[in-house]
C-alpha positions as CSV (number, residue, x, y, z in Angstrom):
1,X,-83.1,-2.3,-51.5
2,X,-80.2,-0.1,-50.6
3,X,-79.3,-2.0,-47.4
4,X,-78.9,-5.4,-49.7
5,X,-75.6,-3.0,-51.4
6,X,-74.5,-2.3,-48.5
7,X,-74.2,-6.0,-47.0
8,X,-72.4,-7.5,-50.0
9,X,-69.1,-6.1,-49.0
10,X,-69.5,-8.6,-45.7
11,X,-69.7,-11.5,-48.0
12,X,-65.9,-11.0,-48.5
13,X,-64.9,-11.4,-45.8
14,X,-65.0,-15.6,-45.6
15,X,-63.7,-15.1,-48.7
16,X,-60.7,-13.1,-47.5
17,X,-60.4,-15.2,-44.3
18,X,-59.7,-17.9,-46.6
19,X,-57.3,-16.0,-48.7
20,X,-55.3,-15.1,-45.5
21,X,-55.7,-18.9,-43.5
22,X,-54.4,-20.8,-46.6
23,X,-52.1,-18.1,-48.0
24,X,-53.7,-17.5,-51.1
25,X,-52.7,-14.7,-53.4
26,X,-54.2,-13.0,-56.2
27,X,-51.7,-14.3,-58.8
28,X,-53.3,-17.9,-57.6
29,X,-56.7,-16.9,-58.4
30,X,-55.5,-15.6,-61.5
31,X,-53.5,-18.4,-62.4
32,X,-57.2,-20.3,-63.6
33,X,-56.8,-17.9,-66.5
34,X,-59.7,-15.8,-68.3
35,X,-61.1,-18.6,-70.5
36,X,-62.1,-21.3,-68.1
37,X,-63.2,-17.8,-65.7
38,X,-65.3,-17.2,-68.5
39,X,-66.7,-20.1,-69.5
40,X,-67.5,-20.7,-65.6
41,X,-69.6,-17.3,-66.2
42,X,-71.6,-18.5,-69.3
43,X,-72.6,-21.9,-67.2
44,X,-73.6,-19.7,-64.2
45,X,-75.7,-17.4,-67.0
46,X,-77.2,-20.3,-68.8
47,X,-77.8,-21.7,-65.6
48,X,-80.3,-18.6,-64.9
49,X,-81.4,-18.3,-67.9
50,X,-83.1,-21.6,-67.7
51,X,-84.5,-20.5,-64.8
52,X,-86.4,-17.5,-66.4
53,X,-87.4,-19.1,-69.4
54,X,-88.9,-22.0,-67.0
55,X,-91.3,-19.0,-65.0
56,X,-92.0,-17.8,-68.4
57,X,-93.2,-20.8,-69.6
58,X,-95.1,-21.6,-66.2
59,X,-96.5,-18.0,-66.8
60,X,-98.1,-18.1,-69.9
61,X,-98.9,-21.4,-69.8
62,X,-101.7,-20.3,-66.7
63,X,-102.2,-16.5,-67.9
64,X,-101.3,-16.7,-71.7
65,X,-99.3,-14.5,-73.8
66,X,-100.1,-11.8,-71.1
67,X,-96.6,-10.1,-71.0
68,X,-93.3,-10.7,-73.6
69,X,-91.6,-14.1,-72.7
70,X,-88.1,-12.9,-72.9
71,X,-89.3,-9.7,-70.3
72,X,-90.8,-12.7,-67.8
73,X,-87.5,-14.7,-68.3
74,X,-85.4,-11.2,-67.3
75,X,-87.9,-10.1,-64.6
76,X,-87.0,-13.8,-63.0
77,X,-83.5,-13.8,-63.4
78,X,-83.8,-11.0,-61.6
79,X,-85.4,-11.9,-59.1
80,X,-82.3,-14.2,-57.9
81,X,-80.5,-11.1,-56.7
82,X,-82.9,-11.3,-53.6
83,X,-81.8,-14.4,-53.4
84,X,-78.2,-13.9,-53.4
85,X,-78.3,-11.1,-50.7
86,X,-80.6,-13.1,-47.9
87,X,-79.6,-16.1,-45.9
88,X,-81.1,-19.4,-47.0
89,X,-83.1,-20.2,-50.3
90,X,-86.0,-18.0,-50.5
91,X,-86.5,-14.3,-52.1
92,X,-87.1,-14.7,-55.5
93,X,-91.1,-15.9,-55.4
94,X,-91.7,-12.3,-53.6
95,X,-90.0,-10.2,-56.5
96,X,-92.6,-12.4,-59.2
97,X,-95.4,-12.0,-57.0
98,X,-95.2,-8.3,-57.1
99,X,-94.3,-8.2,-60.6
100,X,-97.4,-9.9,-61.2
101,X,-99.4,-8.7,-59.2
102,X,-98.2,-4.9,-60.7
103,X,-99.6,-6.7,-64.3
104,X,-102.7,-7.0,-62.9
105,X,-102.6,-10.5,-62.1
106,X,-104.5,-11.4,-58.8
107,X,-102.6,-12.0,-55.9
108,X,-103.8,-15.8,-56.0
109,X,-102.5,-16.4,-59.9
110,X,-99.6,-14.9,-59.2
111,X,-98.7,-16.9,-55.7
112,X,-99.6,-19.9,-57.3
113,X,-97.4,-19.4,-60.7
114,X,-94.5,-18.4,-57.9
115,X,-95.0,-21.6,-56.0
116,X,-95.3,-24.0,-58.6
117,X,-91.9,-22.3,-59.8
118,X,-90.1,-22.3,-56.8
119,X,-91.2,-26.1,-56.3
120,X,-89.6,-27.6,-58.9
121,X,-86.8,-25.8,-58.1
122,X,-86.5,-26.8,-54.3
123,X,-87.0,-30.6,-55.7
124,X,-84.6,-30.7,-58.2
125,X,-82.3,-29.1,-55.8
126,X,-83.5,-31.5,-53.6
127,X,-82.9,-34.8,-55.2
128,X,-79.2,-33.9,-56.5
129,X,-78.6,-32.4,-52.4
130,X,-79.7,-35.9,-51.1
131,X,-77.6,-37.5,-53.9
132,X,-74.9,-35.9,-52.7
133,X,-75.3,-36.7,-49.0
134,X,-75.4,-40.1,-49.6
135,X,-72.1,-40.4,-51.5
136,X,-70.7,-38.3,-48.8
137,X,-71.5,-41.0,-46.4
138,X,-70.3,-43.9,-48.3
139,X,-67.3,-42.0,-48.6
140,X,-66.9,-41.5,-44.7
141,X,-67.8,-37.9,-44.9
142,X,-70.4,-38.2,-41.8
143,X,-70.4,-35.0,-40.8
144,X,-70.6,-33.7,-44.2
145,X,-73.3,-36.0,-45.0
146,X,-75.3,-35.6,-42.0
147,X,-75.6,-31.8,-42.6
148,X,-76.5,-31.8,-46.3
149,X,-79.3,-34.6,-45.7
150,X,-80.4,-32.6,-42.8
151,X,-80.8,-29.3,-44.6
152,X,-81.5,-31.0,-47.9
153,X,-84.9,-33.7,-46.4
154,X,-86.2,-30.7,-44.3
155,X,-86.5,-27.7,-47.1
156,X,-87.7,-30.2,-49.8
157,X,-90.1,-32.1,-47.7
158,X,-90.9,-29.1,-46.2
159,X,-92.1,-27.4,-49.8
160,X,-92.9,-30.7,-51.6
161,X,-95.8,-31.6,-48.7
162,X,-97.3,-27.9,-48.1
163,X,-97.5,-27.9,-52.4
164,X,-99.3,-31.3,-52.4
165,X,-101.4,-30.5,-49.0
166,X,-102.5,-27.3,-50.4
167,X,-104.5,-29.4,-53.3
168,X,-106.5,-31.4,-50.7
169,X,-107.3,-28.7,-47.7
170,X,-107.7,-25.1,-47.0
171,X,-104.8,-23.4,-45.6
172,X,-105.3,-21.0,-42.5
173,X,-103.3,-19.1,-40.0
174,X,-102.6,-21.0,-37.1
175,X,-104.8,-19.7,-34.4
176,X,-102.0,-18.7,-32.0
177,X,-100.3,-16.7,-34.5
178,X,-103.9,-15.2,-35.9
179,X,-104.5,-14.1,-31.7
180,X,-101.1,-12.5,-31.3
181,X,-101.8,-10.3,-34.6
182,X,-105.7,-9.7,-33.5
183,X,-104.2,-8.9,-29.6
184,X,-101.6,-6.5,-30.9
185,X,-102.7,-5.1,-34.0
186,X,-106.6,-4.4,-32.8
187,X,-108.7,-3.6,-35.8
188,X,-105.7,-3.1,-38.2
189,X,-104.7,-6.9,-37.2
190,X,-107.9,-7.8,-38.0
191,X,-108.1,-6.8,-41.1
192,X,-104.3,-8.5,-41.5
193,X,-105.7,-11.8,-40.8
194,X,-108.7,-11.6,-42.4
195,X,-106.9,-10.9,-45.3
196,X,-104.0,-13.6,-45.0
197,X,-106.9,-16.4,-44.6
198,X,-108.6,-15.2,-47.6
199,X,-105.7,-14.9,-49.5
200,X,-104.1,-18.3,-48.4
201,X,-107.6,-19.9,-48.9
202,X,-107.6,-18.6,-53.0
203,X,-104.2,-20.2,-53.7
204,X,-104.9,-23.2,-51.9
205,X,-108.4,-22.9,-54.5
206,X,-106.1,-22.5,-57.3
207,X,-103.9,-25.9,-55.9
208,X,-106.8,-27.6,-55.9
209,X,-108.3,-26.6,-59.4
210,X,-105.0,-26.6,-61.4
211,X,-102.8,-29.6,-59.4
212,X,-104.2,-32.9,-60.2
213,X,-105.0,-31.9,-64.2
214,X,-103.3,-33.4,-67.1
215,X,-102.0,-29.9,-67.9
216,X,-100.4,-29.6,-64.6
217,X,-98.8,-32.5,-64.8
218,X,-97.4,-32.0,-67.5
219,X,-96.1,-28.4,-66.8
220,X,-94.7,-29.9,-63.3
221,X,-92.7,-32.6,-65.6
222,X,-91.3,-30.3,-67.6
223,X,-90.3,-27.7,-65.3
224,X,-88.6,-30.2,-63.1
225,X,-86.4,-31.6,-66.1
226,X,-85.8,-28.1,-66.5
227,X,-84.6,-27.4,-63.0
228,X,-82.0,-30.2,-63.2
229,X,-80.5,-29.1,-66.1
230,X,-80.3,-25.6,-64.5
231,X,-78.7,-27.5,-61.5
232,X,-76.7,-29.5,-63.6
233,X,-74.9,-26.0,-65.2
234,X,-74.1,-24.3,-61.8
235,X,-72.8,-27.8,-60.9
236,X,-70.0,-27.9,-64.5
237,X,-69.3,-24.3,-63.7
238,X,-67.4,-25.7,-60.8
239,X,-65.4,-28.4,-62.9
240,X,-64.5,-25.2,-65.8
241,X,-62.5,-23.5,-63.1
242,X,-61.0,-26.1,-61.7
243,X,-59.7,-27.4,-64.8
244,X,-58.0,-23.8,-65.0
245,X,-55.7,-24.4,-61.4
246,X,-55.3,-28.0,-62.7
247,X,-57.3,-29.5,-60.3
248,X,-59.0,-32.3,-62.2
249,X,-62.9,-33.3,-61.9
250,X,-65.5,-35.2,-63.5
251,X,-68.9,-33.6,-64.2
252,X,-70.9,-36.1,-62.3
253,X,-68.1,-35.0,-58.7
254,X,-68.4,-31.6,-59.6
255,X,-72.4,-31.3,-59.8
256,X,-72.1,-33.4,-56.8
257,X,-69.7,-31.3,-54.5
258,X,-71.7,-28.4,-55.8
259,X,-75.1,-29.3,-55.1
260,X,-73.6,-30.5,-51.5
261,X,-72.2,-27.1,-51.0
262,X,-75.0,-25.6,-51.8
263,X,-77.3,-27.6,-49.4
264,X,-74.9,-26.3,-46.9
265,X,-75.3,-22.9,-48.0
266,X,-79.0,-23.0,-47.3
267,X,-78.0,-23.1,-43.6
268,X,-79.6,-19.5,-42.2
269,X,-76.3,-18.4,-41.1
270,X,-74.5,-16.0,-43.9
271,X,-75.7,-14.0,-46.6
272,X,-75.9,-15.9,-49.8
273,X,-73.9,-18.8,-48.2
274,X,-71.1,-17.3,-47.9
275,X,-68.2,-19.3,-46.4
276,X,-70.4,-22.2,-45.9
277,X,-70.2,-22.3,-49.9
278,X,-66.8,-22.3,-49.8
279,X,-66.1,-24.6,-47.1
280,X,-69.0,-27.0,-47.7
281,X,-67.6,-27.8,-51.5
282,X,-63.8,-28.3,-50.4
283,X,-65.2,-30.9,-47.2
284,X,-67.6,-33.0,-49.6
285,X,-64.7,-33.4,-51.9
286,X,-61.8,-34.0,-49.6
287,X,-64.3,-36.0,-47.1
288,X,-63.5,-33.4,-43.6
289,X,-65.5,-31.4,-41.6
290,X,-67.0,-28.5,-43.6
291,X,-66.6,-26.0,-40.3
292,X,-62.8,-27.2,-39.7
293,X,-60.1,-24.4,-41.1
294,X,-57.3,-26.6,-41.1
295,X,-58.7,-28.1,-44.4
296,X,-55.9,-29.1,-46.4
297,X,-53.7,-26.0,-46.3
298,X,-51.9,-25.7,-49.3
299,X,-54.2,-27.8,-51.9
300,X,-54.7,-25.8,-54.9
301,X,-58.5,-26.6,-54.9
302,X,-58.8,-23.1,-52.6
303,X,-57.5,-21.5,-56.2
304,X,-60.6,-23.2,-57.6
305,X,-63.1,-22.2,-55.1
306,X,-62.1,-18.8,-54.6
307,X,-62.5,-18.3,-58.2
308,X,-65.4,-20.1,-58.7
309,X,-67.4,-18.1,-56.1
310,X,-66.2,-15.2,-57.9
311,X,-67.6,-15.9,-61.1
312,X,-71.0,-17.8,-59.7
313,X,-71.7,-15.2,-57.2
314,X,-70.6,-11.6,-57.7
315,X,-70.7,-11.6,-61.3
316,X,-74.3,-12.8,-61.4
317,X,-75.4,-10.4,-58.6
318,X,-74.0,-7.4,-60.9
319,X,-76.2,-9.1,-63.8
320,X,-79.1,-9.9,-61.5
321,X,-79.0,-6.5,-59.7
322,X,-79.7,-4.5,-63.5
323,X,-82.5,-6.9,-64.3
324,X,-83.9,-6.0,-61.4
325,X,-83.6,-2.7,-61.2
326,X,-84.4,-2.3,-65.0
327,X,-87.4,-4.9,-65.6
328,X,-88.8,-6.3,-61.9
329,X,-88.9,-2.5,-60.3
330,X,-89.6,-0.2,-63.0
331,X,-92.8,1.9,-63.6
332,X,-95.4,1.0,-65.8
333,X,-99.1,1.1,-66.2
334,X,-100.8,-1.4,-65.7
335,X,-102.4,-3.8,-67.5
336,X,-106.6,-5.4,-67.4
337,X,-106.7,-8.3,-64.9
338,X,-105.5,-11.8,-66.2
């Protein structure tokens, strides 16, 4: 976990490329004043706190009142710290699944209650991403647009068709990657495989069992609503700071341009986004090309973004690095199987 430390210093440095490209100082970012900063700080928190109490709700809703709710809703938020320190959007279902699993939860619970959380959260994301790749087209954003569908269709359809498949067959290994592990690994790959399949074929059980009841359904409903409210936050937390370098936006643009940017932060090129972020949120809303650096020079909505990253990035990773370190890692004994 050390290394992920280490690397978040080299997420400044988009951010002080654009500092230097569009001559921004630090009196500029400090212009948004401490209010709307912290207000920004409280949507970005109430945006992850809706997604803990949403895994602690999935939780005990499959395993009961196994662990405290409030503990589950830490141990998730987290989680996101994973998130925030590896390219693309995946992480946090490996910190629940061990957390779980440490609780004595069988590896197939626990990789079921991860998927069905990380699911409703790749298809609310979804939804708003592909929302916003359309306006960017009808605005004549194409480039824009063409890289937040792109990113957007692939990781939702992606998840949403493996979550749905999983209900009506057994997933396996495919059989090259199953030879290569058997070739290389000799008895030890064996067992590796032999392993995977069994444990791939248990969730895909669980899929199977849990999916199509009334239950389900209704958890899946609910969780989703929850999801786009979480969105929704991170989206306002944009339109706070802006407000604060007099940069004017309504909710609806500013969940939009944030939900665009993020889509474009998926992209598996930087840790936790960064620059794409940054760039991706001042191209939806000024309709360029998200990789040109001649963007504007001069507009104050570099203030904004600057300051927004700020407080929806490296505050939270402070937050989401004790929760981590404090709830999701520590030692404890544990409990009887669930």
């Amino acid at each position: 976990m050390n290394w992920r430390i280490i690397i978040i210093p080299a997420t400044l440095i988009p951010i002080l490329f654009i500092a230097l490209q569009f001559d921004i100082k630090i009196e500029d970012v400090l212009a948004i004043g401490i209010f709307p900063f912290i207000l920004a700080v409280i949507a970005m928190m109430i945006k992850l706190g809706i997604q803990g109490i949403k895994f602690a709700y999935i939780a005990q809703k499959y395993l009961g009142k196994f662990d405290s709710f409030w503990k589950l809703t830490g141990v998730r938020v987290g989680s996101e710290f994973i998130k925030f320190t590896t390219p693309m959007f995946v992480g946090a279902e490996f910190i629940i699944i061990y957390y779980l699993h440490k609780k004595g939860v069988p590896p197939s619970k626990s990789t079921w209650i991860a998927i069905m959380d990380i699911v409703t959260e790749v298809f609310a994301a979804g939804l708003l991403s592909i929302m916003a790749g359309i306006i960017a087209l009808m605005n004549g954003a194409y480039i824009v647009g063409v890289i937040i569908l792109g990113t957007s269709i692939f990781v939702t359809t992606l998840w949403m068709v493996l979550f749905f498949l999983s209900s009506k067959r057994i997933f396996q290994l495919p059989k090259v990657i199953s030879s290569l592990v058997r070739k290389f690994g000799k008895e030890k790959g064996e067992k590796i495989v032999d392993k995977t399949n069994s444990w791939m074929e248990e969730v895909c059980v669980m899929s199977k069992k849990n999916l199509r009841t009334t239950e389900s359904k209704k958890i899946f409903t609910a969780t989703f609503s929850m999801s786009l409210i979480s969105w929704s936050f991170y989206g306002i937390s944009f339109m706070i700071i802006a407000f604060g370098t007099g940069y004017v936006i309504g909710v609806f643009d500013s969940i939009m341009a944030v939900m665009g940017a993020n889509a474009i932060g998926n992209l598996p090129i930087t840790v936790g986004g960064s620059g794409l972020a940054e760039f991706g949120i001042v191209a939806f809303l000024e309709n360029q090309n998200p990789f040109d650096v001649q963007i504007q020079e001069g507009n104050s909505i570099w203030n904004a973004v600057i300051g927004w990253r700020i407080a929806t990035y490296y505050v939270p990773i402070v937050v989401t690095w004790i929760l981590l370190v404090k709830l999701a890692l520590s030692k404890y004994n544990k409990t009887e199987p669930v």
